[in-house]
C-alpha positions in Angstrom: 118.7 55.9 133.4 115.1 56.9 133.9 114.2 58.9 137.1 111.9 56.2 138.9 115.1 53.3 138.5 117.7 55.4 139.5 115.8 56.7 142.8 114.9 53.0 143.2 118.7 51.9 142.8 119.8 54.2 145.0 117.7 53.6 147.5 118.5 50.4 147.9 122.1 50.9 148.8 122.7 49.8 152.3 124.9 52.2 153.0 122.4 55.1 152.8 120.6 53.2 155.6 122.9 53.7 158.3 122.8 57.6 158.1 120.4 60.5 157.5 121.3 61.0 153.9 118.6 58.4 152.9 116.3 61.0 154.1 117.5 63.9 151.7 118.0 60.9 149.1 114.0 60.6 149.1 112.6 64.0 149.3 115.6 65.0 145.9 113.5 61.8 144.5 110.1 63.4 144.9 111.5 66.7 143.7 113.1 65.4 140.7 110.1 63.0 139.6 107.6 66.2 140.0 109.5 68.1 137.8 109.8 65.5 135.2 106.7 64.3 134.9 104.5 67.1 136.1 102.3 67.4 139.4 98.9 65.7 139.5 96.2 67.5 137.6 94.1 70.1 139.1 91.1 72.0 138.0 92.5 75.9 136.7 91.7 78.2 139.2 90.5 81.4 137.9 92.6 84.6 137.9 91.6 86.9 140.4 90.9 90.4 139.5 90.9 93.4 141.4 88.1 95.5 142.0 86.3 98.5 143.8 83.3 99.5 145.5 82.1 102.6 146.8 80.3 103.1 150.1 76.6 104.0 150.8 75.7 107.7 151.9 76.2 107.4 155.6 72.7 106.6 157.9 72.1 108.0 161.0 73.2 104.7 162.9 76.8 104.7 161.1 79.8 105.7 163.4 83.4 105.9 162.6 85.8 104.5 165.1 89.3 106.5 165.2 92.7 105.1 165.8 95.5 107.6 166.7 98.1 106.9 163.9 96.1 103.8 162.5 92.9 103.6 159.6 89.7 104.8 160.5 87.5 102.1 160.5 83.3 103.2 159.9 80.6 100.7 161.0 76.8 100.9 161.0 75.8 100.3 164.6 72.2 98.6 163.1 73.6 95.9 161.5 77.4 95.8 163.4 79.0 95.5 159.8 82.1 97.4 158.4 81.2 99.9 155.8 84.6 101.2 154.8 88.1 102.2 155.9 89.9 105.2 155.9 93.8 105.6 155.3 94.8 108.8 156.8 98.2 109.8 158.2 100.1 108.9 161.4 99.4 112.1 162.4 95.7 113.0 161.9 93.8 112.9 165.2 90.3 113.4 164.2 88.4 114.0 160.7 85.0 116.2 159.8 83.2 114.3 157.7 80.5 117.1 155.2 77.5 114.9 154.4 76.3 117.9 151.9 79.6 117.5 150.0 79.9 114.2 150.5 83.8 114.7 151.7 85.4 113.5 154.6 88.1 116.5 155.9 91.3 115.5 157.5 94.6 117.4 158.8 97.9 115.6 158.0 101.3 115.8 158.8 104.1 114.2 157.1 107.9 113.8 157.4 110.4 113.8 154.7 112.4 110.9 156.2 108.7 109.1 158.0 109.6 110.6 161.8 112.0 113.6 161.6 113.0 115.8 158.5 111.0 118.3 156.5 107.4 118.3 157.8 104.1 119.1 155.2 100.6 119.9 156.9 97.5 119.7 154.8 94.0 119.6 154.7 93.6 116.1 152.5 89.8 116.3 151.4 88.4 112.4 150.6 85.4 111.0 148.3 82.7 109.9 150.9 81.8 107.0 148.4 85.3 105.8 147.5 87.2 106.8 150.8 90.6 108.2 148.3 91.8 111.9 148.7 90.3 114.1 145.9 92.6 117.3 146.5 94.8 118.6 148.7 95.4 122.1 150.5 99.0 122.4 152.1 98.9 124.9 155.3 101.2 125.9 157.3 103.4 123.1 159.3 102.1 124.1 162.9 98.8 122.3 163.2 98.4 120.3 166.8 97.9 116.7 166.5 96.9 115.7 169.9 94.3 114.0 169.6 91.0 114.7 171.0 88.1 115.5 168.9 87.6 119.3 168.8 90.9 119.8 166.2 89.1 120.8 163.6 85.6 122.2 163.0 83.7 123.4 159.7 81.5 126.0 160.2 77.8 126.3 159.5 78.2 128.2 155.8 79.7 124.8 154.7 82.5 126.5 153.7 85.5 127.4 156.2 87.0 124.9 158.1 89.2 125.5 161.0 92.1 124.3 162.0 93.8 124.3 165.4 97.9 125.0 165.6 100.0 125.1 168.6 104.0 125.6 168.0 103.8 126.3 171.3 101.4 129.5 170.2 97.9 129.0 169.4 96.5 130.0 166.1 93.8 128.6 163.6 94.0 128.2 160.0 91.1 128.6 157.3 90.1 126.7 154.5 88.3 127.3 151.9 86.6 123.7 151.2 84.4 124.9 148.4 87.4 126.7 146.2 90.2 124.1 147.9 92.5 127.1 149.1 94.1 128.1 152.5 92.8 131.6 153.7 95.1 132.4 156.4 96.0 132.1 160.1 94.0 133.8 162.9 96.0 134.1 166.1 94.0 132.7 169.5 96.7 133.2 172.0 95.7 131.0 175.0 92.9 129.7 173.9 91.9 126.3 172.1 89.4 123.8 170.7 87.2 124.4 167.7 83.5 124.9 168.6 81.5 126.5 165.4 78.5 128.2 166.3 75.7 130.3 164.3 76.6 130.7 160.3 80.3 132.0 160.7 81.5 131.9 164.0 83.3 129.8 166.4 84.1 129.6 170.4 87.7 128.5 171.8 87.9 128.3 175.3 90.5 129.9 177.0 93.2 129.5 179.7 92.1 132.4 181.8 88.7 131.1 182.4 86.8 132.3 179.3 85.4 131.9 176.1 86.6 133.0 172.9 84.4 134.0 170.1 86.0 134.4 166.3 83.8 135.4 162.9 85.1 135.0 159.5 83.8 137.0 157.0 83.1 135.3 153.2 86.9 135.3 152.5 87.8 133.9 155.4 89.2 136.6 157.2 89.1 137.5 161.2 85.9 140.1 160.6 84.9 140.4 165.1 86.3 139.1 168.2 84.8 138.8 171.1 85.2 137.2 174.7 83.0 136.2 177.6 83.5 137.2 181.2 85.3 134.3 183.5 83.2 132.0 184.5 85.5 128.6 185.6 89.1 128.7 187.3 92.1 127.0 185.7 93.3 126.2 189.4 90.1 125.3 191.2 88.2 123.6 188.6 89.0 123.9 184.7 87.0 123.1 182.0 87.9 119.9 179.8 88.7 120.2 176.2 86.1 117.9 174.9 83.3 120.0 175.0 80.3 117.8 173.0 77.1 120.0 170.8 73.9 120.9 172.3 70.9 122.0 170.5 72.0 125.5 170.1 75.6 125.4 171.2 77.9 123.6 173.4 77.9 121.6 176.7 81.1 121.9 178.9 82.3 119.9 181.8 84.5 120.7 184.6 87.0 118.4 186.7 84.8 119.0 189.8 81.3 117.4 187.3 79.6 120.6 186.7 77.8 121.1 183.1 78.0 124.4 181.4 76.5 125.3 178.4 77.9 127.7 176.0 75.6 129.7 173.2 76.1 132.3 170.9 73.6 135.1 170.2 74.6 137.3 167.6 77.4 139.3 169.0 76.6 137.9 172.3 78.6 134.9 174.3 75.8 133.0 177.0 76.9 131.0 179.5 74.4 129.0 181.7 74.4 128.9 185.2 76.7 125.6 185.9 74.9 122.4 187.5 76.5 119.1 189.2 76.2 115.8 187.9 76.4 114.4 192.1 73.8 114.2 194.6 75.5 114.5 198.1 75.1 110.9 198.0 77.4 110.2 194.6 79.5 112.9 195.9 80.4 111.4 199.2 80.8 108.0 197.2 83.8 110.0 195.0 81.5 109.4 191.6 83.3 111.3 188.8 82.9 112.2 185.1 85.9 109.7 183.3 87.6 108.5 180.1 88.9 110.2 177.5 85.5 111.1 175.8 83.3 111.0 178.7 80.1 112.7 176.9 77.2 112.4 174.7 73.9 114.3 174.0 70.8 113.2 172.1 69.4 116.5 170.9 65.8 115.1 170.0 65.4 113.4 173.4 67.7 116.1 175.2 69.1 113.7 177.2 72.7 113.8 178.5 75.0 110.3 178.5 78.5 110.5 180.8 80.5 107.6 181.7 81.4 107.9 185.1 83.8 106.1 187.7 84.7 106.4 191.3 88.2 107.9 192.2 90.2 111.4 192.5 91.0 113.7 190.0 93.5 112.3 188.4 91.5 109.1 187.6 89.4 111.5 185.1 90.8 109.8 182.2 90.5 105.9 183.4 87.8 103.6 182.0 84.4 103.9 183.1 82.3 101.7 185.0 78.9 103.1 185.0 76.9 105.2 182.5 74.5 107.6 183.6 71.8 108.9 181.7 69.9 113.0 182.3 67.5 114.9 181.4 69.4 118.1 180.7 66.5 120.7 181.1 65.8 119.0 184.1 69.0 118.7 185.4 68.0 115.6 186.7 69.6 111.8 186.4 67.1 109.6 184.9 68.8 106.3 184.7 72.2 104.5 185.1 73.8 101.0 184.5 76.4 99.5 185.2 79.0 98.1 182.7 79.6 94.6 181.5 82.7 96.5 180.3 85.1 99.3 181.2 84.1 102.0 178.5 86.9 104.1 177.2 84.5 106.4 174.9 80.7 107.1 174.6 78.5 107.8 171.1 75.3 108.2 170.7 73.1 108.2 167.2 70.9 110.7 166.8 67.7 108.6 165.7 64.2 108.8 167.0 65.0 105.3 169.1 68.4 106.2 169.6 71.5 103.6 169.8 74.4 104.3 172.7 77.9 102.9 172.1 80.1 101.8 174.4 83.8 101.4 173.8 86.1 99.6 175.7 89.3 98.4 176.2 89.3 95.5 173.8 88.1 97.2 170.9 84.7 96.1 171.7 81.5 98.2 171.0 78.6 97.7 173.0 75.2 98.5 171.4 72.6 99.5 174.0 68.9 100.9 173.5 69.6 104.6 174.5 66.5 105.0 176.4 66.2 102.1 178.6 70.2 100.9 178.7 69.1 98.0 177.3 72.5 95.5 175.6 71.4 95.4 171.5 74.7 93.8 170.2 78.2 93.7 170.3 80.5 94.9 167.5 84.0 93.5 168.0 87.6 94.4 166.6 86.5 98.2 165.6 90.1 98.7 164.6 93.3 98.3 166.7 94.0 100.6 169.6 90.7 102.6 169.0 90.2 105.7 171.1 87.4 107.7 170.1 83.9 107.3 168.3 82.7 110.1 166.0 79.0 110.0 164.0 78.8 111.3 160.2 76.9 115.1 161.1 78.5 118.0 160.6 78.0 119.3 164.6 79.2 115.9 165.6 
């Protein structure tokens, strides 16, 4: 009996009407009569293919916005569009990108069994155009991945990277980015946080209230060491371990908002006289430096960005709700603003009419004029749970 009768025969039996097989008697009926005489005809659609692109050299307005344990996601803050996106480990808290290579370095951990069993460290070394790793070096399994951004550093021959481990002792490892090889581990007991300075030397600052400074010689071996007088107190008021670059070295902030800066001459470790962010107006108010990456310099303009916030110490890391803006020379607070939203983490680019970005909570970046505080744009969904922003120089 053809299809279209017997669906029509059976259909018409009463007895189907009374219950809810008359339901699945009509949708078997549809089945069946597509099958047999084929669906409706449709244009072909054609086959997809699967293709690659690579990604321009990085602009001076491009950003990268870091996830702990997710993709790195990289904008370009002049036009608010995704440029690429980074697949790194679960356990990589910050990368150095090397415009001159056109790399991107990264330390990763990985587990034999995803979260527990035999661990692997590396430094995984990626294209800059395609984003995919290009070689590996394994080193040791001790690196820290907590993340703020001063884990790693390359210094200025373009050559050594460092490495910061803690198992709980502190060390460094060196590699060799040009020949792809692990040079050894430096021990740096008590002291932390990669700052490269001059051709082959970096600081670390240090639990007992001073600073650190390391040289490698061309095979990346300790060749001097060298350490500053104290100048902070890790009871009174410590230093934070997100130190940001100045022109010649590095700017410092303490829990109590003074500024430090850090430079290296030679053999020589100089460290300015410390000044305070607060007026004895701000400072009766309870103003204070916050978030977990509360600073930013614009070298060309010298001008010093902080996110700040009113509360105790241990509100240092909470969301922002003002920015201020100094002259650093000066010492002296030019502008500030406050936010349409709670900033979590501060960037700015280093061009002539220099962008600030803003991110908050929601994975929002506010673009702003950086000399005037001036809203530009919005750039919204920078990746999920973003925490830090990071630009494409190597001193970044």
């Amino acid at each position: 009996m053809p299809v279209a009768l017997f669906c029509h025969a059976r259909l018409r039996d009463q007895s189907l009407l009374a219950t809810g097989r008359r339901d699945m008697r009509i949708v078997f009926c549809i089945v069946v009569w597509l099958l047999v005489t084929g669906t409706p005809a449709h244009a072909e659609l054609p086959a997809e293919t699967i293709t690659t692109s690579t990604m321009q050299q990085p602009g001076p307005s491009w950003f990268i916005a870091k996830s702990g344990g997710l993709p790195y996601y990289i904008f370009d803050a002049a036009t608010g569009q995704m440029q690429g996106q980074l697949a790194l480990s679960y356990f990589t808290p910050t990368v150095q990108p090397n415009l001159a290579r056109g790399e991107i370095y990264a330390a990763e951990s990985y587990y034999s069994r995803g979260v527990r069993g035999q661990r692997t460290d590396l430094l995984a070394i990626y294209d800059m155009q395609t984003l995919t790793p290009v070689a590996e070096v394994q080193i040791p399994p001790k690196y820290e991945p907590s993340f703020f951004p001063r884990h790693i550093g390359l210094l200025g021959n373009g050559r050594h990277l460092v490495i910061f481990n803690m198992t709980p002792g502190q060390s460094v490892s060196i590699v060799d980015v040009e020949s792809r090889s692990y040079r050894g581990e430096i021990a740096t007991t008590g002291c932390s946080t990669i700052m490269p300075v001059q051709r082959d030397d970096f600081f670390l600052i240090c639990g007992d209230g001073t600073i650190q400074m390391i040289r490698v010689d061309t095979t990346g071996e300790e060749s001097l060491r060298k350490r500053s007088p104290a100048f902070f107190s890790l009871e009174n008021d410590p230093v934070s371990d997100k130190p940001i670059r100045s022109a010649n070295g590095w700017l410092l902030h303490s829990f109590e908002n003074l500024v430090y800066e850090v430079t290296a001459a030679d053999e020589r470790i100089l460290i300015s006289e410390p000044w305070s962010l607060l007026d004895a107006q701000t400072a009766a108010q309870g103003w204070r430096i916050a978030s977990s990456q509360p600073l930013a310099y614009h070298r060309g303009h010298d001008l010093l960005y902080v996110l700040m916030r009113v509360g105790d110490v241990n509100t240092r890391d909470d969301p922002a709700t003002e920015i201020w803006v100094f002259h650093k020379s000066q010492k002296r607070r030019l502008l500030r603003r406050t936010l349409d939203r709670r900033a979590i983490a501060v960037h700015v680019t280093e061009e002539e009419a220099p962008r600030l970005l803003l991110l908050d909570e929601d994975a929002t970046v506010s673009v702003l004029d950086g000399l005037q505080l001036r809203k530009l744009d919005e750039i919204h969904e920078v990746g999920p749970l973003p925490s830090m922003l990071q630009g494409f120089r190597i001193d970044d």
